[in-house]
C-alpha positions in Angstrom: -1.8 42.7 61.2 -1.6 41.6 57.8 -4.1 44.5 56.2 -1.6 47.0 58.1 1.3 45.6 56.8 0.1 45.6 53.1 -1.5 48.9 53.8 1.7 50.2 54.6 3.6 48.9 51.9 0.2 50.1 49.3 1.2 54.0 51.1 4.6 53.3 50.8 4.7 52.5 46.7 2.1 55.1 45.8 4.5 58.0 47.3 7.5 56.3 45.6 5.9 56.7 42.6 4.5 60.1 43.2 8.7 60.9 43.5 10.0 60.7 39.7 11.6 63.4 38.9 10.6 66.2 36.5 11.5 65.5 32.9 14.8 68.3 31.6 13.5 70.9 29.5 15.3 71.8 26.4 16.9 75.0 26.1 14.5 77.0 23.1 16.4 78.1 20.2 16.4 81.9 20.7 17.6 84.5 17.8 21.3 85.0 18.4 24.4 87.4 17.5 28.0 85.9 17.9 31.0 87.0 17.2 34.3 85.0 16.7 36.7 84.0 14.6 35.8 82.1 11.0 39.0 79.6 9.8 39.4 78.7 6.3 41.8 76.2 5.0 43.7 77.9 2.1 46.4 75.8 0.4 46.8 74.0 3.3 47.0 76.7 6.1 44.5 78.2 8.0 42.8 81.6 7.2 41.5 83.3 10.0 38.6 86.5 9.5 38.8 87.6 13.1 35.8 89.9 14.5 33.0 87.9 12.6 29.6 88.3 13.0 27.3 85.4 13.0 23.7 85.3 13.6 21.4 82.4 14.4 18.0 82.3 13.5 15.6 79.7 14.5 12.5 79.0 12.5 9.3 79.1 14.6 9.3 75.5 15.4 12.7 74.9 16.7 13.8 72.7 14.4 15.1 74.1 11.7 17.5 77.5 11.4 19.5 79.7 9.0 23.2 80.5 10.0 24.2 83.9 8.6 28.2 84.6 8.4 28.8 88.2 7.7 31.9 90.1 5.8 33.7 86.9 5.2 36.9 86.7 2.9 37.6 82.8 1.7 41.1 83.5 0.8 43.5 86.3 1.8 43.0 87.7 -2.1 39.2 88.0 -2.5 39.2 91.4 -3.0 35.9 92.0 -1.5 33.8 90.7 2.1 30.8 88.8 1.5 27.6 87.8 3.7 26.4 84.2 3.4 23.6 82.8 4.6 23.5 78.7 5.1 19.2 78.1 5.4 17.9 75.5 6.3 20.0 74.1 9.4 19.0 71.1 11.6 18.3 71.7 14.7 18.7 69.3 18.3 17.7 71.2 21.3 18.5 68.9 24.8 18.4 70.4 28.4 22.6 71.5 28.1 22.7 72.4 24.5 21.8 72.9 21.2 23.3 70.9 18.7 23.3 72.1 15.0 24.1 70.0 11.9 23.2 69.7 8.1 24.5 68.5 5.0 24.1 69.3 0.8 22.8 72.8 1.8 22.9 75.3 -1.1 24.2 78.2 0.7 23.2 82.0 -0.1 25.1 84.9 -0.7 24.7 88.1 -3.2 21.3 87.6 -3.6 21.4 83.6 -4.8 22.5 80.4 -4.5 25.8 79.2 -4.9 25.4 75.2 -5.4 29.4 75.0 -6.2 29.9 76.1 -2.6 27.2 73.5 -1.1 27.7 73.2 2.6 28.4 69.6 3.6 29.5 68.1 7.1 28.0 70.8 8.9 28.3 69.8 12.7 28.3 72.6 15.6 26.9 73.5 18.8 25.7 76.4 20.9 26.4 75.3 24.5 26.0 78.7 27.3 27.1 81.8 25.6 29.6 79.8 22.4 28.3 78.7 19.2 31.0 76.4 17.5 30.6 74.4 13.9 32.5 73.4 11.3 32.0 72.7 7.5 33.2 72.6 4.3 32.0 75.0 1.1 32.5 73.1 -1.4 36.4 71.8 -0.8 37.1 74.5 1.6 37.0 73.0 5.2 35.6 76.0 7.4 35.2 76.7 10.8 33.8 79.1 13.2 34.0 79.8 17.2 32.4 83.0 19.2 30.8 84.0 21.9 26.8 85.7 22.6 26.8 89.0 21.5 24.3 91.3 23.9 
């Protein structure tokens, strides 16, 4: 009686532990086109460049990525649009999202680097079809919200 009883149990714990669930996979960092809305704080007020492109690029091992912002005005004077490119992004993939972040990035624009505009603070995400960050260039707090281009 007691072998059947402690066979049971023996059955019993192996298909328990054959139960765990599968781990979450994270969601891949894919190649991306957003558009949105790009807020700079000018003298104290906000800035918006409405209709801005963004596109996300991942390098090949998910970890990294550049963020490029294209025909963006800083202030409501610069007489001409600009694209910048901010390279070498961290990247956090989890199963809901993928969180972006970096900080003392020499950003890219014109063909070079513009060191007094260093991106610092960066913190965003990309959760469903909306990427979202924040940073500053240099002292200009900047923002960004859009949604999956297709």
């Amino acid at each position: 009686m007691k072998t059947k009883f402690f066979f049971a149990a023996l059955v019993a714990m192996t298909l328990i532990g054959c139960d765990k669930a599968e781990p979450e996979t994270p969601i891949v960092p894919e190649v991306s086109d957003y558009k949105g809305t790009v807020t700079v704080m000018y003298q104290g007020s906000p800035f918006n460049n409405e209709n801005i492109a963004v596109n996300f690029t991942p390098a090949e091992d998910g970890k990294t990525a550049s963020i490029t912002i294209y025909q963006i005005r800083f202030v409501p004077q610069m007489p001409v649009t600009i694209d910048v490119t901010i390279p070498n992004v961290t990247v956090q993939s989890t199963p809901e999202k993928i969180l972006i972040s970096g900080d003392q990035i020499i950003p890219l624009a014109m063909g070079g680097e513009f060191p007094r505009y260093t991106v610092t603070g960066l913190e965003g995400e990309i959760v469903g079809q909306e990427l979202v960050f924040s940073l500053n260039f240099g002292d200009s707090p900047t923002s960004f919200r859009g949604e999956l281009q297709k």
